[in-house]
N, C-alpha and C positions, 0 to 999 in steps of 0.2 A: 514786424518783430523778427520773422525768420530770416530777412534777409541779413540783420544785423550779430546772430548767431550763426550766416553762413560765412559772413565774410572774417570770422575769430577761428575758426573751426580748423582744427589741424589739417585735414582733409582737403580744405580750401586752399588753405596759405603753401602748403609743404611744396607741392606744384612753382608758385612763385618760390620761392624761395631757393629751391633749388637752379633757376631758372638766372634767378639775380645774383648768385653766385657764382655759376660757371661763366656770367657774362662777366663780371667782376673781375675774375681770374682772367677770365682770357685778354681783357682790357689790362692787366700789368695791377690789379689792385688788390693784390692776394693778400695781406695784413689785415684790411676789414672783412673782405668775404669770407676769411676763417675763424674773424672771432664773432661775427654776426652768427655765422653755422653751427660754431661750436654755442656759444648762449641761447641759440634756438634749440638744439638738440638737450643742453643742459639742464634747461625749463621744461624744456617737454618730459625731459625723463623725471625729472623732478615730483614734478606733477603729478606724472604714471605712479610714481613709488610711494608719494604719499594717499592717493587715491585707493591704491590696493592696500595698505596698512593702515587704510582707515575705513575702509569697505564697510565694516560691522559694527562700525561706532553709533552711537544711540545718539552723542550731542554734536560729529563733527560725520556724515553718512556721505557727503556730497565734496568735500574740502580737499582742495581749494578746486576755484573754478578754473578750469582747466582751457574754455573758451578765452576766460581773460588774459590771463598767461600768456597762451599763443598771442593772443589780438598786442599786448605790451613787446614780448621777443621777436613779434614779427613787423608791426605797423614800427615801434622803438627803432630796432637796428633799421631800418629803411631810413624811418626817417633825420636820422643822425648820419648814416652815410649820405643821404639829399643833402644835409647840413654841412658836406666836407669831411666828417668825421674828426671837428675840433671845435662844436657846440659846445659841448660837455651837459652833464646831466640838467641843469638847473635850465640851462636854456633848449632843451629836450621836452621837457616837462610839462610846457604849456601845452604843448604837441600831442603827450601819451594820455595824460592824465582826461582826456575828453573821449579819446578812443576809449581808455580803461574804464570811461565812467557810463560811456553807450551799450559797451559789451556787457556791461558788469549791469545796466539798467536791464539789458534783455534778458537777460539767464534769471534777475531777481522777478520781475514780471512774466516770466511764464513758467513762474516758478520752478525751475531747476536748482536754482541757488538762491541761500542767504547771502547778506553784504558783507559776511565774515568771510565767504567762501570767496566773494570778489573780492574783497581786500587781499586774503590769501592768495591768490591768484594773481593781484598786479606783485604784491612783494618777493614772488618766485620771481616772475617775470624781469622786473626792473636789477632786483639783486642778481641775476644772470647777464643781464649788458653791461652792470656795472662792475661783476667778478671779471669777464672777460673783456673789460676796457674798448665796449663798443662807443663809449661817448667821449674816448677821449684816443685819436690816434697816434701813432708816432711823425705821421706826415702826411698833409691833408689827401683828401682823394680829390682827384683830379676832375673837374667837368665833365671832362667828356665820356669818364667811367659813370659818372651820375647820372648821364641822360641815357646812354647805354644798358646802365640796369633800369632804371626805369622803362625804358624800352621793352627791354624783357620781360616784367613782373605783366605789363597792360599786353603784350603777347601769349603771356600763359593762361591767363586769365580764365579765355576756356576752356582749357585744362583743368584749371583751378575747382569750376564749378563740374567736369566732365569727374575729377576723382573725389569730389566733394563727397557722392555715396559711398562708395565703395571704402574708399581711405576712412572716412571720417567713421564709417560703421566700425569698420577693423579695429580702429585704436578706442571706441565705446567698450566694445565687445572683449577687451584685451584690461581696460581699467577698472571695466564696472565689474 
């Protein structure tokens, strides 16, 4: 079960992510790597801002799940840029909605979260790739940007797990 909250964990992802971006950019494919970044930043803050204004609430304490989120703006924009970045949502979906329903299974069983909190957590999520038109490009991404990022995300990876403590503590400790 922890590994499945480790691999959703802002701490985990931010590493990749940053990673699959500058390799993005440096391959010529700066249109999705900035609105993958910017929808990843936009969910995450998202998130943060409703997490602290909801801090003290008696029927919403935990909302939204903030593992989910990340796990939808991070595994989502990946996997729609792997897609060319001209899937478009509907044929994304098969894709996210198993992520969001694994992440979202592990945070409800080890109890962290209600399924209100996961739900809340993929509709940040999803409504951030689709505000910033990560499922749909202006012109496809190129193969060889796709294997290139993916390259880099399975490179960072021990990174991923290396800032997993440290990161994923700082943004606990900064929400809760």
């Amino acid at each position: 079960m922890e590994w499945l909250n480790t691999l959703a964990d802002v701490g985990f992802v931010a590493p990749l992510l940053v990673a699959a971006v500058l390799m993005l950019l440096a391959r010529g494919a700066a249109e999705p790597a900035l609105r993958w970044a910017f929808a990843f930043v936009l969910a995450a803050a998202t998130t943060g801002l409703l997490k602290m204004l909801l801090r003290d609430s008696a029927d919403f304490p935990h909302f939204p799940s903030g593992h989910v989120c990340v796990a939808v703006a991070f595994y989502g924009g990946m996997i729609s840029i792997l897609m060319g970045g001209r899937g478009g949502m509907w044929l994304n979906l098969p894709f996210i909605v198993p992520i969001a329903l694994l992440s979202g299974w592990s945070r409800v069983e080890t109890t962290a979260h209600t399924w209100t909190d996961v739900i809340g957590g993929f509709a940040i999520g999803a409504l951030s790739l689709a505000l910033l038109g990560c499922w749909r490009m202006s012109r496809p991404v190129d193969v060889s940007a796709r294997k290139w990022m993916l390259a880099a995300i399975i490179l960072a990876v021990p990174v991923g797990f290396a800032s997993y403590t440290w990161l994923g503590h700082s943004w606990r400790m900064l929400v809760e």
